[in-house]
LUMRONU-512607 format. One record per residue: x, y, z of N, C-alpha, C, O in turn; residue in three letters; residue number from 0. Coordinates in nm, 2 decimals. Atoms other than C-alpha are relative to their C-alpha. Layout:
<pts>
PT   n.xx   n.yy   n.zz  ca.xx  ca.yy  ca.zz   c.xx   c.yy   c.zz   o.xx   o.yy   o.zz res   n
PT      X      Y      Z      X      Y      Z      X      Y      Z      X      Y      Z Ala NUM
...
</pts>
This chain:
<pts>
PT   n.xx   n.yy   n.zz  ca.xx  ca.yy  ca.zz   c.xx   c.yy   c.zz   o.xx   o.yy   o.zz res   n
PT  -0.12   0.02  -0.07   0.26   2.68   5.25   0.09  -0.10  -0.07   0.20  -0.07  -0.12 Unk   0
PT  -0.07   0.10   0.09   0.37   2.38   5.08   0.05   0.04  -0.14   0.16   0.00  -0.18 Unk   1
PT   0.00  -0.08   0.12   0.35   2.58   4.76   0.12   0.09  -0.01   0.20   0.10  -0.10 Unk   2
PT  -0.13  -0.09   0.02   0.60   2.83   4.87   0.13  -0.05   0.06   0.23   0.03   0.05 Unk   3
PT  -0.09   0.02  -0.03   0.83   2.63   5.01   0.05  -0.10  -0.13   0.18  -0.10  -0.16 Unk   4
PT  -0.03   0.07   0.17   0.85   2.41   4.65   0.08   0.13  -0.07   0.20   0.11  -0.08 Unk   5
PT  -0.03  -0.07   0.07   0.90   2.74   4.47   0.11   0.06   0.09   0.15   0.15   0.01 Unk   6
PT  -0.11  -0.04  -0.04   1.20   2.85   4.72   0.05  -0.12   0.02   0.14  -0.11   0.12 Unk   7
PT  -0.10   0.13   0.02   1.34   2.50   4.67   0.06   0.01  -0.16   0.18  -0.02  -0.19 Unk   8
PT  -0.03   0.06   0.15   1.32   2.52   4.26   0.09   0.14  -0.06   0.15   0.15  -0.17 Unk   9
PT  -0.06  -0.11   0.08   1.47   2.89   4.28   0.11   0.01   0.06   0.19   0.09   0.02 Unk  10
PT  -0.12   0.04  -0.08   1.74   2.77   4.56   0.07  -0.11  -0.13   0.19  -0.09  -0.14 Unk  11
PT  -0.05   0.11   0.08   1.83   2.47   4.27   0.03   0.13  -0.15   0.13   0.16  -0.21 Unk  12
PT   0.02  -0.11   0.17   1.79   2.73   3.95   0.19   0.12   0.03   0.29   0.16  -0.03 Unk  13
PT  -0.13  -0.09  -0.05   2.06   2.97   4.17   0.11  -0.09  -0.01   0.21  -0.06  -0.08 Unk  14
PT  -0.11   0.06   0.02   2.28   2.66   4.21   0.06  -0.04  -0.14   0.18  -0.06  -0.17 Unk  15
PT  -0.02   0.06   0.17   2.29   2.57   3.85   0.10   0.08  -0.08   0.05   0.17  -0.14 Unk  16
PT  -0.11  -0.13   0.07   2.62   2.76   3.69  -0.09   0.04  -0.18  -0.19  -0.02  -0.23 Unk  17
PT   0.07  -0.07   0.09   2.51   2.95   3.38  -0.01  -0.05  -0.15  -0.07  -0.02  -0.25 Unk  18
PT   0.03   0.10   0.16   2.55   2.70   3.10  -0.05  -0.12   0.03  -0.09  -0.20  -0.06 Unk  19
PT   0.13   0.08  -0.02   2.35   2.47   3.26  -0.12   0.01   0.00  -0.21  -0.07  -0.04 Unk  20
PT   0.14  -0.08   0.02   2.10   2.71   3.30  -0.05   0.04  -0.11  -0.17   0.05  -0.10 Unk  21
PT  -0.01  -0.02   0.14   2.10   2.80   2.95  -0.05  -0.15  -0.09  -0.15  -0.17  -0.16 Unk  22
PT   0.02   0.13   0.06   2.13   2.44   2.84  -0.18  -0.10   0.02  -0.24  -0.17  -0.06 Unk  23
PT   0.09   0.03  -0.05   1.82   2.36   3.07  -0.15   0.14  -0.06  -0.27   0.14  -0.06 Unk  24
PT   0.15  -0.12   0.06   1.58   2.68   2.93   0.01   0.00  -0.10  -0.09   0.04  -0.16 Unk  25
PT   0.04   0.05   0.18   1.68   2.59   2.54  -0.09  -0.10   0.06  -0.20  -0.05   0.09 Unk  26
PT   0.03   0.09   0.00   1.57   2.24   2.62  -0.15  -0.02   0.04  -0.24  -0.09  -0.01 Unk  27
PT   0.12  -0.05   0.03   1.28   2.39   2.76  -0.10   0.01  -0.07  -0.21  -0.05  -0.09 Unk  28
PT   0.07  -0.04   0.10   1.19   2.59   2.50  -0.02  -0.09  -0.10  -0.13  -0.09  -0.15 Unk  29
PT  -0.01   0.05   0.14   1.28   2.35   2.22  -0.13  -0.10   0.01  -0.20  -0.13  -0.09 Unk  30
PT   0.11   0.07  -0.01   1.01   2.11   2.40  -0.14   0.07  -0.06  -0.22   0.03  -0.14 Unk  31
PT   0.12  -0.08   0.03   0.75   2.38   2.41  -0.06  -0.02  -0.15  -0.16  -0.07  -0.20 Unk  32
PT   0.07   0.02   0.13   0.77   2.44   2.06  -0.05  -0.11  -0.12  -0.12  -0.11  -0.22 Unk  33
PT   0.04   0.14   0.09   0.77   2.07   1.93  -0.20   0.03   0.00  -0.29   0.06  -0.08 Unk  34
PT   0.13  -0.02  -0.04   0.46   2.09   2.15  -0.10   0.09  -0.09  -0.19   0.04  -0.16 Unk  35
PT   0.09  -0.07   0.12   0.31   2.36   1.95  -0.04  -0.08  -0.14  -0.14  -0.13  -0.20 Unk  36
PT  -0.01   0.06   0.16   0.40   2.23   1.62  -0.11  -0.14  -0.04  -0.19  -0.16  -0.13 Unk  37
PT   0.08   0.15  -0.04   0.25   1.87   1.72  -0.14   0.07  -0.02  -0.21   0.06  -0.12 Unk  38
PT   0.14  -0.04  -0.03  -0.07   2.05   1.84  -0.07   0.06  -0.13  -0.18   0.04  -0.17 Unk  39
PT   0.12  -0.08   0.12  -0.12   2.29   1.55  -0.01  -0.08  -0.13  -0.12  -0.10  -0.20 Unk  40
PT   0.03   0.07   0.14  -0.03   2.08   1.24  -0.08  -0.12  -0.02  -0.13  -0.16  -0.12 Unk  41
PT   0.05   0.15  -0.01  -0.15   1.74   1.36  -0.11  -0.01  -0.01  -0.18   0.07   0.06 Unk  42
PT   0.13  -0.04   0.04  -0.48   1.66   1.21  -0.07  -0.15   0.10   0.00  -0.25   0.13 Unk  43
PT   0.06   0.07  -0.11  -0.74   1.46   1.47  -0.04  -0.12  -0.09  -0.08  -0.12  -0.20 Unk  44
PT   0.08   0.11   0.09  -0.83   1.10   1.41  -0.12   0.00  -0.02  -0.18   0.09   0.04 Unk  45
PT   0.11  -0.04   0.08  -1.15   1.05   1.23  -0.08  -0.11   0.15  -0.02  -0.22   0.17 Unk  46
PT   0.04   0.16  -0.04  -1.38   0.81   1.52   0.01  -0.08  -0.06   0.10  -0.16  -0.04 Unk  47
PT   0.05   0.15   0.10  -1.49   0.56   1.27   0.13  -0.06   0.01   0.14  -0.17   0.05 Unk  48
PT  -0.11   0.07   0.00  -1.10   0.51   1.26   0.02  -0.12   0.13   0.07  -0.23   0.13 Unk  49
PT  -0.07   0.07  -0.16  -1.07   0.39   1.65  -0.10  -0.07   0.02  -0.22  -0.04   0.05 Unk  50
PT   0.04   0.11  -0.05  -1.13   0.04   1.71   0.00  -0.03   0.12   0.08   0.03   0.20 Unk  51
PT  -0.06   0.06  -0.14  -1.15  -0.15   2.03   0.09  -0.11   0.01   0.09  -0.22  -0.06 Unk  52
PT  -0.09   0.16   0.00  -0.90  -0.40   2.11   0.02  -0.07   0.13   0.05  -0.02   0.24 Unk  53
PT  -0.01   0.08  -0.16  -0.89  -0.67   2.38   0.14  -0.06  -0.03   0.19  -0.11  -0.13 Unk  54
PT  -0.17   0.10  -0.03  -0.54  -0.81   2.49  -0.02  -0.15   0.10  -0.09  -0.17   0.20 Unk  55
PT   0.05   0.11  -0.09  -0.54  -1.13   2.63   0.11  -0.10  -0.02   0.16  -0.14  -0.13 Unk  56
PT  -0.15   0.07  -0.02  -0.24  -1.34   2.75   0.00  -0.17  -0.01  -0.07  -0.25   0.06 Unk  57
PT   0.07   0.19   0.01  -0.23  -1.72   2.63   0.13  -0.07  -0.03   0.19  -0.05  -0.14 Unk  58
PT  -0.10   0.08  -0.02   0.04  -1.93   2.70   0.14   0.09   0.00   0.24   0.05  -0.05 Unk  59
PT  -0.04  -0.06  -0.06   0.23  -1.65   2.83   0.09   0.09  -0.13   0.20   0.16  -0.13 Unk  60
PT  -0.01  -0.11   0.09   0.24  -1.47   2.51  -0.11   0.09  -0.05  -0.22   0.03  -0.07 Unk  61
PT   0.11  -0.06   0.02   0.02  -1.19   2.42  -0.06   0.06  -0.12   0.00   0.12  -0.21 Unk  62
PT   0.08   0.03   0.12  -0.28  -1.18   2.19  -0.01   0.14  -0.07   0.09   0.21  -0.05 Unk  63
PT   0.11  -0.11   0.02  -0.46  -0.90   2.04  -0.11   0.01  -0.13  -0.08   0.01  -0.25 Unk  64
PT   0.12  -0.03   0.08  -0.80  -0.85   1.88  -0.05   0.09  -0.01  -0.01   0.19   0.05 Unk  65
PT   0.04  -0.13   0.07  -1.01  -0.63   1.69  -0.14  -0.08   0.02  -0.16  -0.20   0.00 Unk  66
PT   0.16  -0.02   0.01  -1.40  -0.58   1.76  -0.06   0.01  -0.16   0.00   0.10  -0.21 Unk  67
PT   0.04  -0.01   0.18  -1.55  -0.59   1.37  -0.12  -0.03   0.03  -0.14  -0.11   0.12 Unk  68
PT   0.16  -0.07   0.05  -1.94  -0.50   1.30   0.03  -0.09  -0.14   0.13  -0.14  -0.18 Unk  69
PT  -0.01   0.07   0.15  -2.07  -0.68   0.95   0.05   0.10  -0.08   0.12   0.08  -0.18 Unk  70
PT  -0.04  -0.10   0.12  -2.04  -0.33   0.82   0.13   0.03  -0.01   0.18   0.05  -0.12 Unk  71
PT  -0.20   0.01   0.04  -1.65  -0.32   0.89  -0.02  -0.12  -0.10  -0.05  -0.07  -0.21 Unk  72
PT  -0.04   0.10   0.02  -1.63  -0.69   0.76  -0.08   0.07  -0.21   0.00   0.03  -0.30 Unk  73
PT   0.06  -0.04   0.09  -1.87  -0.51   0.42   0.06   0.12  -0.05   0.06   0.12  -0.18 Unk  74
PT  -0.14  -0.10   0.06  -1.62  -0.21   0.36   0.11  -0.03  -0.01   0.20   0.04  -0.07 Unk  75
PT  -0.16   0.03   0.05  -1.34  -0.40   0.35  -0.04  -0.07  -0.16   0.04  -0.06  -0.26 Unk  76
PT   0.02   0.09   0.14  -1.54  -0.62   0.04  -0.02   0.09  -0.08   0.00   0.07  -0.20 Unk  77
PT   0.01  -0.07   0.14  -1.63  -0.31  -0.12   0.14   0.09  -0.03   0.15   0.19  -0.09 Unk  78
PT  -0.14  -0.11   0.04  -1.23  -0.20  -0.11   0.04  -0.06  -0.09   0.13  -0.01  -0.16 Unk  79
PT  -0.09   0.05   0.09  -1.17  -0.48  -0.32  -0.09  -0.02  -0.10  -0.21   0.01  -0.08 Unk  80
PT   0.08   0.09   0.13  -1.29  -0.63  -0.70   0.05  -0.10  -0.02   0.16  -0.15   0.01 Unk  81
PT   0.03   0.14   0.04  -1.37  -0.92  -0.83   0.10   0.02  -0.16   0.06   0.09  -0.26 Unk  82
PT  -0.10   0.00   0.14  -1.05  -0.97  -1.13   0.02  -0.18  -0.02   0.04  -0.27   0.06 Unk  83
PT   0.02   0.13   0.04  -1.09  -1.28  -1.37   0.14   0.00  -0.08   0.18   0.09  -0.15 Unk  84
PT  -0.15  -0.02   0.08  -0.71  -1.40  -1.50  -0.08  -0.13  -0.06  -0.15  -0.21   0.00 Unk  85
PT   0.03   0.14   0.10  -0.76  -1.66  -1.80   0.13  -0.06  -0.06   0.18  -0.01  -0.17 Unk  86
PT  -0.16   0.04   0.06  -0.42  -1.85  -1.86  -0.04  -0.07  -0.12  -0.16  -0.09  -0.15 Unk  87
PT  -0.03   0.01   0.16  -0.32  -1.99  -2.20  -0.12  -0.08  -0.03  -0.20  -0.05  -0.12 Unk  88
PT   0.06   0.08  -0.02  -0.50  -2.29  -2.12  -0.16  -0.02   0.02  -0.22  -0.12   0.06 Unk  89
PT   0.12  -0.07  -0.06  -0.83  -2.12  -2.09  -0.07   0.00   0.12  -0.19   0.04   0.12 Unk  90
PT   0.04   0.05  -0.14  -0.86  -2.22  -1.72  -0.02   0.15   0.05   0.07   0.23   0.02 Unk  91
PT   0.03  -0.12  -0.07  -0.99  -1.91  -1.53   0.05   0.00   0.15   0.04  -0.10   0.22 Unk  92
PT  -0.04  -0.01  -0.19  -0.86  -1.80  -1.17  -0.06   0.14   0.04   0.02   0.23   0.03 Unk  93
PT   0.08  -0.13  -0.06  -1.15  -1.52  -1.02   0.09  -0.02   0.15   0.13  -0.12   0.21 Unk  94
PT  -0.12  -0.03  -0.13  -0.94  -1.35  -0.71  -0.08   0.15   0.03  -0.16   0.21  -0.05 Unk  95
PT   0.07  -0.14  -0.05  -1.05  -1.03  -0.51   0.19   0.07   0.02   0.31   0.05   0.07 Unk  96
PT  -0.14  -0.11   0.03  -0.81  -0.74  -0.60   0.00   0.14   0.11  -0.10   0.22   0.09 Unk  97
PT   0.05  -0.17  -0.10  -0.78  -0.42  -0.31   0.02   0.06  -0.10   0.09   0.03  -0.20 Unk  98
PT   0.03  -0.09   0.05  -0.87  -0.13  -0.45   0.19   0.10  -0.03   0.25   0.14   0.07 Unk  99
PT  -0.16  -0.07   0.06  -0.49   0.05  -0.60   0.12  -0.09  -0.01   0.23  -0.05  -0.02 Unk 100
PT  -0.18   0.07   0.03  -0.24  -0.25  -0.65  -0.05  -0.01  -0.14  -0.17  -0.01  -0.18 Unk 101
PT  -0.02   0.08   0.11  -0.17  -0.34  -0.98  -0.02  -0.15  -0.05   0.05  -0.23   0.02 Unk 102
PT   0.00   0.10   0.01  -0.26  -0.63  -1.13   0.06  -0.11   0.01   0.02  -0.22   0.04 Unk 103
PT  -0.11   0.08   0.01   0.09  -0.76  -1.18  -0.01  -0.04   0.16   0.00  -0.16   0.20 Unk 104
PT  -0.05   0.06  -0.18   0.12  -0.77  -0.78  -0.12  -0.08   0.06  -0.11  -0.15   0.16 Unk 105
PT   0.13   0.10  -0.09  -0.25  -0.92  -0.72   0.05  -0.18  -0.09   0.04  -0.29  -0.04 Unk 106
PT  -0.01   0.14  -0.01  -0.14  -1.19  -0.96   0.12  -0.08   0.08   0.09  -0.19   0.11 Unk 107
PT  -0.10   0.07  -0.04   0.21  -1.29  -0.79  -0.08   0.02   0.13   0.01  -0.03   0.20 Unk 108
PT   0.06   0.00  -0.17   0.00  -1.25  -0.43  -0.12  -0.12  -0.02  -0.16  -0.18   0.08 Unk 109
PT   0.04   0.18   0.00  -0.20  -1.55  -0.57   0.06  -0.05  -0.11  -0.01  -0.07  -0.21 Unk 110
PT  -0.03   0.12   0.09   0.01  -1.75  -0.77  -0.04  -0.01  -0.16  -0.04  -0.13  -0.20 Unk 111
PT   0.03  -0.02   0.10  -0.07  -1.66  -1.10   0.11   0.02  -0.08   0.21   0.09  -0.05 Unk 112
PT  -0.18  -0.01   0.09   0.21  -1.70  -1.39  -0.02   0.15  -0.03  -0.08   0.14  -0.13 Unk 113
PT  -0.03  -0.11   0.05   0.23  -1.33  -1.44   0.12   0.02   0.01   0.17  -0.02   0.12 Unk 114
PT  -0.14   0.05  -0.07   0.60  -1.30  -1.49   0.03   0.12   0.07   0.05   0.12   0.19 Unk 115
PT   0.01  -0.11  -0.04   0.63  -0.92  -1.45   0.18  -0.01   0.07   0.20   0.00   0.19 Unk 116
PT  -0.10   0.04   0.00   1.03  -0.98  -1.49   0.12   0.15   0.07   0.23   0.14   0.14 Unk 117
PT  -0.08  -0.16  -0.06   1.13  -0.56  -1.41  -0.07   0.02   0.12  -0.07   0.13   0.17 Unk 118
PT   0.09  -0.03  -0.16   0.91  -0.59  -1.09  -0.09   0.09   0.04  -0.14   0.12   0.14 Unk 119
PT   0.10  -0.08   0.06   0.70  -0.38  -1.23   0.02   0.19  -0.03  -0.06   0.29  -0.02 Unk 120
PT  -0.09  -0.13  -0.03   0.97  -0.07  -1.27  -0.04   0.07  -0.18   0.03   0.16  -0.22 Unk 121
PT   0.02  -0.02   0.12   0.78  -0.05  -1.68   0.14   0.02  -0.08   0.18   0.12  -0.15 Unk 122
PT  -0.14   0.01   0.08   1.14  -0.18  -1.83  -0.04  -0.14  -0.09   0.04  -0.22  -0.13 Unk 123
PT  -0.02   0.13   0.05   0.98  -0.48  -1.99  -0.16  -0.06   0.00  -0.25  -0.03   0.07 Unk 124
PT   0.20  -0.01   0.06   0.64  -0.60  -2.16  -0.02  -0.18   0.06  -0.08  -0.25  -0.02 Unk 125
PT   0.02   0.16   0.01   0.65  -1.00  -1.98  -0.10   0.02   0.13  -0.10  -0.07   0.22 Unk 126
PT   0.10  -0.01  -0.06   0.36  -0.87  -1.77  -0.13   0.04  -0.08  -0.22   0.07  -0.01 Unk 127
PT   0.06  -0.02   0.13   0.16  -0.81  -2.09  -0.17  -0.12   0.05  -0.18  -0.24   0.08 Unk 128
PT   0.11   0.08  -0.04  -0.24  -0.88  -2.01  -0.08   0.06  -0.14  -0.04   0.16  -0.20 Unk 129
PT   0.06   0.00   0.06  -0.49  -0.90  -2.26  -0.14   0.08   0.04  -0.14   0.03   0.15 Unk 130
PT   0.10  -0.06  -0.06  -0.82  -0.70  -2.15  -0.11  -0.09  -0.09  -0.08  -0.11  -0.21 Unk 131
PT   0.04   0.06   0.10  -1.09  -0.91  -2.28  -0.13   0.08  -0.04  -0.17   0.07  -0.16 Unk 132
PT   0.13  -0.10   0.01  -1.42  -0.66  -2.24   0.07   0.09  -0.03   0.16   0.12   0.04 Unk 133
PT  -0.01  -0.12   0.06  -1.37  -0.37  -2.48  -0.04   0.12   0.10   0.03   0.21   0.15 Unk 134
PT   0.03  -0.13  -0.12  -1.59  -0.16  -2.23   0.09  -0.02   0.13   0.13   0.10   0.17 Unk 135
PT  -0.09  -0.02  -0.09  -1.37  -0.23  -1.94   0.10   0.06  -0.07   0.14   0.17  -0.04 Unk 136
PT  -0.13  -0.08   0.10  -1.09  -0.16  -2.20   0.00   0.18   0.06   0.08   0.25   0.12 Unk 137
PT   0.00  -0.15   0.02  -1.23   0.17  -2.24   0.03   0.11   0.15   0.08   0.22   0.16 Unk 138
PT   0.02  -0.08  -0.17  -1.27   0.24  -1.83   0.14   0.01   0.04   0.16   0.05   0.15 Unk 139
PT  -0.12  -0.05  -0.07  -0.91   0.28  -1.80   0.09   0.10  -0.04   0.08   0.15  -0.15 Unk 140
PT  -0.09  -0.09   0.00  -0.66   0.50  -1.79   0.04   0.01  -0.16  -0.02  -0.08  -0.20 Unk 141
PT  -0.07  -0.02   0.10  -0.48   0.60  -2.15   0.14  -0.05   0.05   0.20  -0.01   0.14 Unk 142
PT  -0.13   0.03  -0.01  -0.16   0.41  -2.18   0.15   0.12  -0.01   0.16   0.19  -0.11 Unk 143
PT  -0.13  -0.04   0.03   0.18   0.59  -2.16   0.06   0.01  -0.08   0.06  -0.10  -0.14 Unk 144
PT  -0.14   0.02   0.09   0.44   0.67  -2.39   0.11  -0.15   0.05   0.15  -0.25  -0.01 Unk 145
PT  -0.09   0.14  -0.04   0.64   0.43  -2.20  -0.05  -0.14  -0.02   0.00  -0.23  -0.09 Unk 146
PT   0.12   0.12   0.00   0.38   0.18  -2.16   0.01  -0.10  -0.13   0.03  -0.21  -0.16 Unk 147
PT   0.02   0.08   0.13   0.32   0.17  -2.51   0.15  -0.03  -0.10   0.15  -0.11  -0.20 Unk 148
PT  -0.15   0.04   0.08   0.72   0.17  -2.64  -0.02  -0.20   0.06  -0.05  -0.29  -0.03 Unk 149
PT   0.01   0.14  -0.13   0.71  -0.18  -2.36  -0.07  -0.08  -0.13   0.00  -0.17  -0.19 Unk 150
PT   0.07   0.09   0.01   0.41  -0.32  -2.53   0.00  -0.03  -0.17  -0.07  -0.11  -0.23 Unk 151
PT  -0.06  -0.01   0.14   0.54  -0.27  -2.89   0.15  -0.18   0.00   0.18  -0.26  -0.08 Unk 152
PT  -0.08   0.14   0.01   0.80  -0.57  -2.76  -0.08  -0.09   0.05  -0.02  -0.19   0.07 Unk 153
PT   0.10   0.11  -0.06   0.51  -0.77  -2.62  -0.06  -0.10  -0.12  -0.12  -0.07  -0.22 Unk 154
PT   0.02   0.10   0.10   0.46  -1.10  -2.79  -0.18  -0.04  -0.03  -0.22  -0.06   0.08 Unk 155
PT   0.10  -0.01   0.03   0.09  -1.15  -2.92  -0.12   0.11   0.02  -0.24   0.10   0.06 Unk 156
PT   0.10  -0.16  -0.03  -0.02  -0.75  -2.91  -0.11  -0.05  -0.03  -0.12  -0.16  -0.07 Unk 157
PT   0.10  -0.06   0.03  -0.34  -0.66  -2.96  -0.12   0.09   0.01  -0.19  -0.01   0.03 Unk 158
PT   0.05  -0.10   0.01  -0.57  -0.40  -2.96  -0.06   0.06   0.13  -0.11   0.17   0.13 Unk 159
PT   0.01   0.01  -0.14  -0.64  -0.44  -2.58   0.08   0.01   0.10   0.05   0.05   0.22 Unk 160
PT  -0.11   0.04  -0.14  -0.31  -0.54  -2.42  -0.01   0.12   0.03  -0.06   0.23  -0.01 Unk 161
PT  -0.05  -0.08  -0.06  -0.17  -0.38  -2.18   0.11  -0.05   0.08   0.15  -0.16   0.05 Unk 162
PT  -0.09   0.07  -0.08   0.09  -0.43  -1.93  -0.02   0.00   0.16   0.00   0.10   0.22 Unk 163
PT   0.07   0.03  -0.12  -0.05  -0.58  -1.60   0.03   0.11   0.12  -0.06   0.15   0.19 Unk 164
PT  -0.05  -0.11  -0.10   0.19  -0.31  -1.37  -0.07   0.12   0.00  -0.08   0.19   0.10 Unk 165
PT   0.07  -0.11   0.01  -0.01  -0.05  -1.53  -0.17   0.02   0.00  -0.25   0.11  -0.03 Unk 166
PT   0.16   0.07   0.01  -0.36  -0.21  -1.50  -0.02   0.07   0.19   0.09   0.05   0.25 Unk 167
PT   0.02  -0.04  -0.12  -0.47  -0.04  -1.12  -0.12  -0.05   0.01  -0.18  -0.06  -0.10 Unk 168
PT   0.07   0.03  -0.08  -0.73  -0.17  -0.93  -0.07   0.12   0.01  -0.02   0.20   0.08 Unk 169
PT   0.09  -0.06  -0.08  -1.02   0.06  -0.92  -0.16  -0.06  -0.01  -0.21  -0.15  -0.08 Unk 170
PT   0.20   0.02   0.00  -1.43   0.05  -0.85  -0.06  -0.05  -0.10  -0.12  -0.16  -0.10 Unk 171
PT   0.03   0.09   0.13  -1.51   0.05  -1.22   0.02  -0.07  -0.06  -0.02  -0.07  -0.17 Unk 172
PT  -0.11   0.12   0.07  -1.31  -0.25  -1.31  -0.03  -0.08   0.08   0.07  -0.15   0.10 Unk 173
PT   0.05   0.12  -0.10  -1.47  -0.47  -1.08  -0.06  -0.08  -0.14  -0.08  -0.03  -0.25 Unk 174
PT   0.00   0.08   0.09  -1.53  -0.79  -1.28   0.06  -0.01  -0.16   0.01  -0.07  -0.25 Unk 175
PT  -0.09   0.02   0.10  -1.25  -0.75  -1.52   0.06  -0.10  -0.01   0.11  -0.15   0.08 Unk 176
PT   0.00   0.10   0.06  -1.18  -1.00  -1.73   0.17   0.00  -0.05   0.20   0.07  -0.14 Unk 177
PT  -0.15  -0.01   0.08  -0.76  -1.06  -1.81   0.06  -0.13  -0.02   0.08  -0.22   0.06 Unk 178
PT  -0.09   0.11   0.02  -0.59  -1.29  -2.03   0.12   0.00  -0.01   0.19   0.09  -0.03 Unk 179
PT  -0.18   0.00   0.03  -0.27  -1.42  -2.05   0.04  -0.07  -0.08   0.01  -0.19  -0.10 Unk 180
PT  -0.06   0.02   0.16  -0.08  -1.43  -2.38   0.05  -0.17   0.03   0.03  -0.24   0.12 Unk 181
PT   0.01   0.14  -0.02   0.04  -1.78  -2.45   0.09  -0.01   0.03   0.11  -0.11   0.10 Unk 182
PT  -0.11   0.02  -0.04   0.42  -1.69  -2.43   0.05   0.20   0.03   0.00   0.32   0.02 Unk 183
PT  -0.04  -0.19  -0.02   0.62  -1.35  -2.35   0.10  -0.03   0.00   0.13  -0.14   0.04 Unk 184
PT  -0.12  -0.04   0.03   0.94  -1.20  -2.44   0.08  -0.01   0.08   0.00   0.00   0.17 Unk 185
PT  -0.09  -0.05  -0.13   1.24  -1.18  -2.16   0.10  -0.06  -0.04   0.13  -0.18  -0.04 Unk 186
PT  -0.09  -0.01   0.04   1.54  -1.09  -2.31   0.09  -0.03   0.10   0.20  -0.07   0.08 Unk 187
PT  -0.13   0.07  -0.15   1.73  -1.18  -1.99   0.01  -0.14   0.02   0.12  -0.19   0.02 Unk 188
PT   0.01   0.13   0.02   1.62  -1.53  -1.97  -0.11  -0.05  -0.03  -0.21  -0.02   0.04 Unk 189
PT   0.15   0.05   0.04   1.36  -1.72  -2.17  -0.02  -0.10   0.11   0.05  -0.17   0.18 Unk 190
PT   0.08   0.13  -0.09   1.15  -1.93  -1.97   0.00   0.02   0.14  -0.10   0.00   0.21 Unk 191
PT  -0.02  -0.04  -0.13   1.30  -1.81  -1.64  -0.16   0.08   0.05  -0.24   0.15  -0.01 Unk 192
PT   0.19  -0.03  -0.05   0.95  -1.74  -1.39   0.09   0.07   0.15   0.15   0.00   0.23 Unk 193
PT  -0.09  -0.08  -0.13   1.12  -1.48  -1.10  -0.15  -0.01   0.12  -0.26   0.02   0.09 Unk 194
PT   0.11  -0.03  -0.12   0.90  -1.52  -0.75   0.02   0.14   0.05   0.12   0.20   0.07 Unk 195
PT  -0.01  -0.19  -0.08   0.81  -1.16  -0.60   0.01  -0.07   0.14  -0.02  -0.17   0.21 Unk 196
PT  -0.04   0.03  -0.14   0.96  -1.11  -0.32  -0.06   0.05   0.12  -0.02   0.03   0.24 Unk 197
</pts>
């Protein structure tokens, strides 16, 4: 009863509706519908392992939020990163944990490391110039660029290792890589100038 008295309300409102309302209201319809589809069929399902729990919790009348973590989360995040050794001129070493795909140039300005890395790492300029000091790590990486290697052709104390830190990536096999830093570098824009990443 209730049922048919709804559906002779919604087709008493549908009659009132002049015809470009009606129109306006059954695109707007449709156009939902098909998001809907689109959403549904392309959208790929989160993985579990992804969904955390999180507790909310209101403290001093702003609100918190936490994350539940297991050792084995706290143990997959340490194997996302490596262990990268920088040796400045000075031969002082600074070991730092690198995530797994930045560049070196950006793990050193994210600790403080003179790397100057003067083009921000857009490969316009060799003053991110690292030394590789293990030949076998050498070998574990990528083949340099044409570009790369024009760059490290103006890099001040080449040698048969450099590289240029922006092109150095962070992966698995390169865990305990070893990088020095030349004693001075080129920057035709301003010597001595040291730019902070922003």
């Amino acid at each position: 009863m209730l049922a048919s008295k709804s559906l002779k309300l919604g087709t008493q409102a549908i009659r009132g509706l002049s015809r470009g309302l009606l129109f306006s209201y059954l695109f707007s319809v449709l156009r939902m519908l098909i998001i809907v589809f689109i959403v549904s069929r392309f959208s790929k399902p989160v993985a579990q392992a992804t969904i955390t729990r999180r507790k909310q919790y209101v403290q001093g009348g702003e609100l918190f939020s936490t994350t539940a973590t297991s050792s084995a989360d706290v143990e997959n995040e340490e194997k996302k990163k490596i262990s990268v050794t920088f040796v400045d001129k000075d031969g002082e070493e600074t070991q730092i944990k690198v995530p797994i795909g930045m560049s070196m140039l950006e793990a050193a300005h994210e600790n403080d490391i003179e790397l100057e890395g003067a083009c921000e790492g857009s490969l316009a300029c060799s003053t991110c110039h690292v030394i590789v000091m293990d030949v076998e790590q050498y070998n574990k990486l990528e083949d340099p660029t044409d570009e790369e290697n024009d760059m490290l052709d103006l890099a001040f104390g080449l040698t048969e290792t450099s590289r240029l830190g922006c092109q150095v990536i962070a992966k698995p096999e390169l865990d305990g890589l070893r990088l020095a830093l030349p004693a001075a570098t080129r920057n035709f824009a301003v010597d001595g100038f040291k730019p902070k990443p922003h």
